[in-house]
N, C-alpha and C positions, 0 to 999 in steps of 0.2 A: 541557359540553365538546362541541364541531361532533366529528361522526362523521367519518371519515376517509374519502376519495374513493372508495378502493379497498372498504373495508368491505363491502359485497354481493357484491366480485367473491371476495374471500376464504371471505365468511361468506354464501353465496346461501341462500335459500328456497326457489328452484326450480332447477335446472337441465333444460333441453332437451339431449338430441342428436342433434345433424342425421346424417342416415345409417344411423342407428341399424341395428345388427343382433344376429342373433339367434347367429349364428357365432362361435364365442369365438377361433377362429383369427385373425381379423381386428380392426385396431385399433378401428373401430366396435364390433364385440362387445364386445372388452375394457375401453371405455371401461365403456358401460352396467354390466357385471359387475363392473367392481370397486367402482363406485357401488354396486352393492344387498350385494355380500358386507361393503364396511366399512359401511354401517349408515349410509348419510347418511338423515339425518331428515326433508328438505323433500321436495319432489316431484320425482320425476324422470320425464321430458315425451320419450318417445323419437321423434323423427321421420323418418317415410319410407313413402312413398305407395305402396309394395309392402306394406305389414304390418298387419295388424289389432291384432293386438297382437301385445309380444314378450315371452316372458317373464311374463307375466300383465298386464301393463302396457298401458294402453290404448295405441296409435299414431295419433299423426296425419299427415298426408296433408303438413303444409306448420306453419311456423311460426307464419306469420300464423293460420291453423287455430286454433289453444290456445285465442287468446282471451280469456288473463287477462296480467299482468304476468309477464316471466321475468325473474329475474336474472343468470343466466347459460347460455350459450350454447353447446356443445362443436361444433365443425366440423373432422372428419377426412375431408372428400371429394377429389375430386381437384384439384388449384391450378385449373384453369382456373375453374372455378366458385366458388372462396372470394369473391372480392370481390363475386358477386352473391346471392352467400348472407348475407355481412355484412349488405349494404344491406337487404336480406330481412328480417333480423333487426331492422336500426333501425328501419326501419318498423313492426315490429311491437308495438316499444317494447321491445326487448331492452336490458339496461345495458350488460350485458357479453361477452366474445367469446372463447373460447380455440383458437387456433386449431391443433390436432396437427398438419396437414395439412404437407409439407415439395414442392420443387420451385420454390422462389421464388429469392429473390436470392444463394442457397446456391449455386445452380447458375450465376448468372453467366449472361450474353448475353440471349436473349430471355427468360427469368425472369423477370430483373429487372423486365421491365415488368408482370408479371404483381404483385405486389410496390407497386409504385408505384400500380397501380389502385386496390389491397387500401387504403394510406393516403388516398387523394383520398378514398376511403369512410368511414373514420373521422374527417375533419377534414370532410368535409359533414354528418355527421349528429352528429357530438361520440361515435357508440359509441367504447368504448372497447375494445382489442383484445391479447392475450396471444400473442406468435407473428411469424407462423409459422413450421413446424419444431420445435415444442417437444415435451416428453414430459408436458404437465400439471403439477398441483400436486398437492398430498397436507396438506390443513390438519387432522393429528394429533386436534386438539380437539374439531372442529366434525362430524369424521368426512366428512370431503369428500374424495373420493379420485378428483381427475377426471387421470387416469391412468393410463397402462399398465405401467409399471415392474413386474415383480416382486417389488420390495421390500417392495409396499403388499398384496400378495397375502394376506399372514398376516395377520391380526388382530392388536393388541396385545393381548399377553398381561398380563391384569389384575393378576399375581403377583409382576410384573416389579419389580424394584428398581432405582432411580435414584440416582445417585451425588447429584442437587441435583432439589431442585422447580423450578429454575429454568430455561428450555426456549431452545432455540437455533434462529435460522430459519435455512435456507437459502435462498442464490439462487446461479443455479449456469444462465452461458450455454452449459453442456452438459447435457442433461439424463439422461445415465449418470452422470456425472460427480456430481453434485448430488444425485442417489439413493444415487450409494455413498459420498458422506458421510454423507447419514442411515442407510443399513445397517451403516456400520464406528460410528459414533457411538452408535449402538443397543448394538451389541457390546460397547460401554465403559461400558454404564450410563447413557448423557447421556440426557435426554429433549429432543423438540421440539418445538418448533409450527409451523411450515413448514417445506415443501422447494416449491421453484417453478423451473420451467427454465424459460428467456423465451426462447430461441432465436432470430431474427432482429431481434427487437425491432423492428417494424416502426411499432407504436404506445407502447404499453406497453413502458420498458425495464429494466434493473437500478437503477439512480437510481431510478425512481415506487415499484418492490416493498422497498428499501432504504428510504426515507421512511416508508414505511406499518410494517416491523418496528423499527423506530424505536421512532415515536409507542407500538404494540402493547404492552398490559400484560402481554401474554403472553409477548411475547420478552423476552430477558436479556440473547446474544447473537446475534451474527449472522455465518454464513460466506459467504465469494463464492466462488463462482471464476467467473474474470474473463477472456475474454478479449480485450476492447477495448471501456471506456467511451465510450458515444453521445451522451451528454448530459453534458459537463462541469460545469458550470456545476452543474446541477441536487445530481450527483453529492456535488459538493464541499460544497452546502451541505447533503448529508443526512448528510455525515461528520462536518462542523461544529455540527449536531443533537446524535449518536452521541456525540462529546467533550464536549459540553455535560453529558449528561445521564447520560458516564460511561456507555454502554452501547458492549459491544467489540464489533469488526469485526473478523473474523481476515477475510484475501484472500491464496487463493493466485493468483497471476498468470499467464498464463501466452502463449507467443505470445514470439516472439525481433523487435528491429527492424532494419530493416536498414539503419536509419543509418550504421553504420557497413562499412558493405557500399559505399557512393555517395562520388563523391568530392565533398569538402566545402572550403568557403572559409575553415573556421578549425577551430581543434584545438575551440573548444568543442561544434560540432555535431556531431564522431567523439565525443566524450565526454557526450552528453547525447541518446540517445536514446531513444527514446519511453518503453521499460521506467524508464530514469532520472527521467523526468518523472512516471511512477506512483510512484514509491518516493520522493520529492519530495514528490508529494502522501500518501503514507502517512505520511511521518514526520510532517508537519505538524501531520495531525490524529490523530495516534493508533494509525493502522488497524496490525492487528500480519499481517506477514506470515510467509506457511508457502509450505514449497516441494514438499510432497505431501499428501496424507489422511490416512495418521498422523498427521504432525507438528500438521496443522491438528485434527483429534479430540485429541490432547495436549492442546495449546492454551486447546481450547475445556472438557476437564475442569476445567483448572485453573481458567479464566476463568469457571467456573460455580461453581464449591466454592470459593473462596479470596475473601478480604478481599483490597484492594492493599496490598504493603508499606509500610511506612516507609525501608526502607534496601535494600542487596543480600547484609546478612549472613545467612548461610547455619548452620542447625544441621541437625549429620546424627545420627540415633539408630539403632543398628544391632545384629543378632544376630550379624552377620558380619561382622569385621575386612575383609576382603578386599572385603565388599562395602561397607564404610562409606568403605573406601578408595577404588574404583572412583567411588564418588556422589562424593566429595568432587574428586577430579578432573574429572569430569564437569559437576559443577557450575563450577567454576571454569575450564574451559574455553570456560563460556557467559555471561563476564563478571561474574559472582556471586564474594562471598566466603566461607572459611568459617577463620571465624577460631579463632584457640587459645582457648581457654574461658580466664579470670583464676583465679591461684590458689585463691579464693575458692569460686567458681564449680565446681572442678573435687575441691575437699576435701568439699561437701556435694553432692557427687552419688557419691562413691566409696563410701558408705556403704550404697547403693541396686543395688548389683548384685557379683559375684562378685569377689574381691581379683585376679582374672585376666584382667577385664577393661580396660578404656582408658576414659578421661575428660577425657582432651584435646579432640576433637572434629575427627573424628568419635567420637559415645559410644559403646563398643561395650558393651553388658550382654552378650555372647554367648549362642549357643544349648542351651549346658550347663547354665545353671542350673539350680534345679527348678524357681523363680519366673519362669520368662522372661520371659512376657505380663505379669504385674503390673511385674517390672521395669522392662520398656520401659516400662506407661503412668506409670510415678511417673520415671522419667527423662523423658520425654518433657514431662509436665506444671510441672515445675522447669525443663526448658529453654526450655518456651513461657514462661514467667514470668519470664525473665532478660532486662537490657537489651540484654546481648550478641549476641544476635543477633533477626534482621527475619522470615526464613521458617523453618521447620521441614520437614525429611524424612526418613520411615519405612523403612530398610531393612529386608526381613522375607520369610521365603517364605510363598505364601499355596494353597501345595499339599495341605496337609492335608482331608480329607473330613469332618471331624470336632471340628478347633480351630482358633482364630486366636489371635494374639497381639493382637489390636485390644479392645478394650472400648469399643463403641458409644458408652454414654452418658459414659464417662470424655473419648473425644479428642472430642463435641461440644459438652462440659461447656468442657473446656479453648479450643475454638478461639473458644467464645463470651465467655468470660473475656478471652481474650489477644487478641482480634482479631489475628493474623497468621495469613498461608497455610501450609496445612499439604498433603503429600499423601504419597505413599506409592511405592514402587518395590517387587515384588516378582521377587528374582532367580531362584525358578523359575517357572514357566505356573500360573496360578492356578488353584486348583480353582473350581467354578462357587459350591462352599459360601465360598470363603476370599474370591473375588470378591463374591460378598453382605455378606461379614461387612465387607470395605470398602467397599461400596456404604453399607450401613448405619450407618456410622460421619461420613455424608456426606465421603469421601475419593477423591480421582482415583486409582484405581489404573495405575501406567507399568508396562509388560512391555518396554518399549524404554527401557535406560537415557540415550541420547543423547535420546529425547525427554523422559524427565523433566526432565535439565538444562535443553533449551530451553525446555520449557515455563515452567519457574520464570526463565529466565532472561527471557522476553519479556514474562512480569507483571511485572515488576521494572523495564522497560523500559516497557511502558503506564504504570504508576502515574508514573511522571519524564515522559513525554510530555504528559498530561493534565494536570497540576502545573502544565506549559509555560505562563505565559502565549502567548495571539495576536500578531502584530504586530499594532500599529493597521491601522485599516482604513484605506484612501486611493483616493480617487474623483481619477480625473485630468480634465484639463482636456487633449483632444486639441489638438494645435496643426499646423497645415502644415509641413513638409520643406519644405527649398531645392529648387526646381524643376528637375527636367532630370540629378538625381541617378544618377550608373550601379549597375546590380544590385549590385557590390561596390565599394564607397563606400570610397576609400585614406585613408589615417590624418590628412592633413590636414583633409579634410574630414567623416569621421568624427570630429575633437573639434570639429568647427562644429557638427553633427548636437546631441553631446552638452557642447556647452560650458557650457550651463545647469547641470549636474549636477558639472563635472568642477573639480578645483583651476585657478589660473591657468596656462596652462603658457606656457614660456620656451623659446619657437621662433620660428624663423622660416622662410616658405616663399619659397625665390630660385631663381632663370631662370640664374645664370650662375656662372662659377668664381668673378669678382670680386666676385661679388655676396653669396655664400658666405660667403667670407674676410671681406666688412667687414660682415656679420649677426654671424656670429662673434666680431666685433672687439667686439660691441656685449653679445651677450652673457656674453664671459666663456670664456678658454680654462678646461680642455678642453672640447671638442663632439664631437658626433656626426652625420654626416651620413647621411641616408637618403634613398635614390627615391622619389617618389610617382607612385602608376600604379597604376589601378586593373586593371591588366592583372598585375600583380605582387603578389598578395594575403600571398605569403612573403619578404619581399624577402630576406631572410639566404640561402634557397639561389639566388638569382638574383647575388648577390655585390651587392646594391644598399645595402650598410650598411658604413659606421667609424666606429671608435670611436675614444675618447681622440685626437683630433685638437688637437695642441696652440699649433699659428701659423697664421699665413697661409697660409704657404705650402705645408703639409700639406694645410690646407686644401681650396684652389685643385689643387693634385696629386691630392686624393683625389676631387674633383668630375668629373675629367677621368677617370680611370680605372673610377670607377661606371656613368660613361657606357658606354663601349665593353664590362665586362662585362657589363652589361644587355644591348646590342645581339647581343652574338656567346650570351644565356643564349634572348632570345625576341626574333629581330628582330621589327622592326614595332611592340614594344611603345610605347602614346601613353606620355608622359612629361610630367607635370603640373610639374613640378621637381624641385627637390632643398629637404628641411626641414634645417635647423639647429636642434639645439637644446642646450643645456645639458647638459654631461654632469653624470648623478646621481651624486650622495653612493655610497660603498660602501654594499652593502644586499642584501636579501633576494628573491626575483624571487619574484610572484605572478601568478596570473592572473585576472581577473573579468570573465566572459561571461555571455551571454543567448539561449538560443534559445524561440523563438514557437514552443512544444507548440500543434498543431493540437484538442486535448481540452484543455489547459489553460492554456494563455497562454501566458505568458513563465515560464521557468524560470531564475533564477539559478543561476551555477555559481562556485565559489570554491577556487581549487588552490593547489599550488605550482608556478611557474610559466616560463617561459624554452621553448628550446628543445626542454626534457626534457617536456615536458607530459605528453603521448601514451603517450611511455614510461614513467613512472612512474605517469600518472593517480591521482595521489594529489590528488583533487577532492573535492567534497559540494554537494550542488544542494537549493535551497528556491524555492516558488511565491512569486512577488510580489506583495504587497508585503513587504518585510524591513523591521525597523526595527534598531535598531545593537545592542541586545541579542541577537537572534538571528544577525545579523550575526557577530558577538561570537563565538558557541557555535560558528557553520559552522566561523571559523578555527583556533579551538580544537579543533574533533573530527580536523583533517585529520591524518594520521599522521606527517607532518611539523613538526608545528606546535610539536613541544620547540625545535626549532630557532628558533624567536619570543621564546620564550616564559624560556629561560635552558638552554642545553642545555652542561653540561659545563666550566660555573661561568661563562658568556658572560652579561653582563649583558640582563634581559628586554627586548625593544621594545614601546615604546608599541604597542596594536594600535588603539588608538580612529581615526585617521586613514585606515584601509580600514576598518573596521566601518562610519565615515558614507561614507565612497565607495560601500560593497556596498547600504548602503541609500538612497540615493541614487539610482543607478543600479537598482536594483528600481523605483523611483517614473519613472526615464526608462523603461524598459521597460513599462509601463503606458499611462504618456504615447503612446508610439512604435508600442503595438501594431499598429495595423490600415496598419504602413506598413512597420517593420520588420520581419526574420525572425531575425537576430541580429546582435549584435556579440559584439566581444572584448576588454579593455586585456590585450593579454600582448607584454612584463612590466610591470608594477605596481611597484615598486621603491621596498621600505620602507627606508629608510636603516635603516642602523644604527645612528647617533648619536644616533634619535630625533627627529631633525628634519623628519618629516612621510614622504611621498612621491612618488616621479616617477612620471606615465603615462610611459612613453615608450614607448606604440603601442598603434593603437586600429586597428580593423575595422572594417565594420562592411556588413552584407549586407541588400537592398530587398525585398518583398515583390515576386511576379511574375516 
């Protein structure tokens, strides 16, 4: 097996630090020191041509000085000097670079340039570079602590008790932020193997350090926080890795866009910004997202102690009515079920705990009995062994100094028998002995009951997402646009754009009242008439649209009348003509746009759709390419979608004829990328009868 790129820069031998000092008040000092207090085992190489040594430690004068091979490099000097300290280092034969040092492209204006030198440095010599701005790394195992955080200050305590042997990395583009996941993670029992802040990511970004905990036999999971991937591409295919091989990425996100702040040429790009296009690409592959530290340390207990379900049925085993009661809502307010146990089910378990308790489910054995703790584990063990339900959860207080209600080898006996997720809530503050005794039972213990529910509720959701098949993959064949095309391209000639992708449509584009009326004659009363003007991107509030137009000479009236409210809505507006077309079947109005994410291409969006777009935003967005399965699922999750589907004894609509439009139109948006920025058909108009659908209006917006 080829050693991984990164491998030295994690797992070095040596590390140098440029600056070095002997002051612990200073990040220099604190570098050095916290390398010698966690106990890293290679060499550490302090440099600075004031010092003989520091520390006991020999000092050298200069990099190149040492002499032998470094593998990694610490530089917390001032910005102006990093980039020719880097180069310094290449020369020297340094692999690797981390750079603490902050003042670069953080600060914006002449920074920047300082920043841009720093890279030309590492693409001339191929070093590779951590930074700048960061707070260092901290690799738990290998005892590498090049870092100043706090956090790494103590020692692991060798006595410590982990909820899993199985260790969680961090990466975390703040490096407070990425520390105090692993200090609250700690708190909970998780163990880990990385924590790494990459801060400007000038060379080295989150995608390289994501790849590398990946591949890591050492990692299990992996947390982000994130606040703006650099490298999509890269990104995408190390999550695509991560789903492969079934290792979770919890990401919390964070940073607002302000897409919908700017004014925009279609409802899809107010409803599809940038955040959309991250949570686009998380559902796709898996990635489970948290929206604070708890939530995300939740998460990651469960995602470390738990099998994935088979189902979202839920059993609750409890001391406490009130609390079995509480979980069981909770849980089911996080999309999980918890169903009534079968008579069956619920006659050979009332034999296992006091005639005064409940065996519906939630079980309550209560906290009266004299047998509590065996009760609950021989309920709990019948209930992990029943088909009736998918996960298991422990209500229990684990305040006691002195007893649990948990038996060790019994719940790891059982969850190795039953393969399903088990974990535990307890509803008062855990003692540190009642926290052990679940640590030791390998169990996530929740002190947050709203995190319990999500947690189990987002495993439950991983395991359906990874199940997901891919869409096929689809390499496009770029093709030229019509020449001379304007920035917002009007609905005529946006279904010219996508007429390869789009059904036949039954229009026609006319210069005159007369002209209108015998289009019209050809296609078939009723019609609808609309302006084309690339200056009119809304035509309904310009008054450029009718409907149901049923003769001529409605027609011919309605042609003339479009005209003059267009004029008196934006004079001067150019005016391309007037489209005729076929009015649609009664039917459903949907919408299917695309906007060109600058991190990730083209993002599909699929709503319900008309006028109300914005205001409802009842949408769902996926990366392209879509194929008509997933297609499929988009239309189906929308909140709307009963209405499709048979809502209030209305017979179902075919959905198959927008499932290949949605995918279809993913395969134009690929095609289109490097030319478009988006389009829109709204509305989309799925009859009712089942006899297919109408575009009847298309968008569509040029790069530039």
């Amino acid at each position: 097996m080829t050693t991984h790129p990164l491998h030295s820069f994690f797992w070095p031998e040596s590390i140098a630090v440029l600056g070095a000092s002997p002051d612990l008040h200073r990040i220099r000092g604190r570098l050095l020191h916290q390398l010698r207090e966690n106990d890293f085992p290679g060499r550490i190489l302090p440099i600075n041509p004031s010092y003989q040594e520091i520390a006991g430690l020999k000092c050298f004068p200069s990099i190149g000085a040492v002499g032998t091979p470094i593998d990694l490099a610490l530089i917390a000097i001032p910005a102006a000097s990093v980039a020719a300290a880097v180069e310094e280092c290449a020369k020297a034969g340094v692999k690797n670079t981390l750079i603490i040092s902050s003042g670069f492209a953080e600060e914006g204006g002449a920074a920047g340039f300082m920043q841009d030198e720093l890279i030309a440095v590492t693409r001339k010599y191929g070093i590779r570079a951590c930074g700048p701005n960061c707070e260092g790394y901290f690799n738990t195992m290998g005892k590498v602590a090049t870092t100043f955080s706090p956090t790494v200050e103590t020692q692991e305590d060798p006595h410590a008790v982990y909820v899993s042997d199985k260790r969680i990395g961090v990466i975390a583009q703040s490096g407070g932020i990425g520390f105090s996941l692993f200090n609250r993670g700690k708190a909970a029992g998780l163990a880990f193997s990385y924590v790494i802040s990459t801060g400007n990511e000038a060379d080295l970004g989150m995608a390289d350090f994501l790849d590398y905990m990946i591949e890591d036999p050492h990692t299990h999971a992996v947390m982000l926080f994130c606040e703006a991937v650099r490298n999509g591409p890269a990104f995408v295919a190390a999550l695509e890795k991560a789903r492969r091989l079934g290792k979770p990425v919890i990401a919390i996100k964070v940073g607002k866009s302000d897409a919908g702040g700017r004014a925009t040429a279609s409802h899809t790009a107010s409803l599809s910004g940038s955040t959309t296009a991250y949570r686009a690409i998380f559902d796709r592959y898996g990635v489970i997202e948290a929206e604070d530290p708890d939530e995300a340390v939740a998460i990651a207990g469960v995602m470390v102690t738990c099998p994935l379900p088979k189902g979202r049925r839920v059993g609750v085993v409890t001391v406490s009515g009130g609390g079995g009661a509480w979980m069981a809502d909770t849980m089911s307010a996080h999309g999980l079920l918890v169903p009534r146990l079968s008579d069956e089910t619920q006659a050979s378990l009332r034999p296992l705990m006091p005639s005064y308790g409940a065996s519906g489910n939630p079980v309550d054995v209560t906290a009266q009995g004299t047998n509590t703790g065996p009760a609950m584990m021989t309920v709990m063990e019948h209930l992990a062994d029943s088909d009736e339900i998918d996960m298991l959860v422990i209500v229990s207080s684990l305040a006691s100094t002195t007893r649990a209600s948990l038996d060790a080898e019994r719940v790891k006996a059982t969850v190795a028998r039953c393969g399903k997720p088990m974990t535990a809530w307890t509803y008062t503050l855990p003692s540190e002995f009642g926290r052990n005794a679940a640590a030791g039972c390998g169990l996530a213990v929740h002190t947050d009951l709203r995190a319990c529910g999500l947690a189990f509720g987002k495993l439950a959701s991983y395991a359906e997402a990874i199940a997901r098949p891919l869409p096929e993959p689809f390499t496009p064949v770029p093709g030229a646009l019509y020449p001379g095309l304007p920035k917002v391209v009007p609905e005529h000639l946006a279904k010219q754009v996508l007429a390869a992708w789009l059904p036949e449509p039954r229009e026609k584009l006319v210069a005159s009242a007369e002209a209108a009326a015998d289009a019209a004659g050809v296609l078939g009363f009723p019609v609808v008439l609309k302006v084309q003007s690339s200056d009119l991107p809304h035509k309904t509030e310009a008054g450029g649209v009718r409907l149901n137009l049923s003769d001529r000479a409605s027609v011919a009236a309605a042609y003339n009348a479009m005209l003059a409210d267009v004029a008196r809505y934006k004079p001067g507006a150019a005016i391309d003509g007037m489209l005729v077309q076929k009015m649609a079947p009664k039917g459903h109005e949907l919408v299917i746009g695309m906007v060109n994410d600058p991190t990730f291409g083209p993002i599909v969006m699929v709503g319900m759709g008309g006028v109300t777009v914005e205001l409802f935003g009842d949408v769902v967005h996926s990366p392209a390419p879509i194929d008509e399965a997933e297609a499929d699922r988009m239309i189906r999750s929308l909140k709307s979608s009963r209405l499709l589907t048979g809502f209030r004894g209305a017979a179902p609509i075919d959905l198959a004829p927008v499932a290949r439009l949605v995918a279809a139109l993913s395969r134009a948006a690929l095609t289109l990328k490097d030319q478009v920025e988006e389009f829109e058909l709204n509305p989309v108009i799925l009859h009712a009868d089942g006899s297919g659908l109408t575009v009847a209006d298309a968008l569509l917006t040029m790069k530039g």
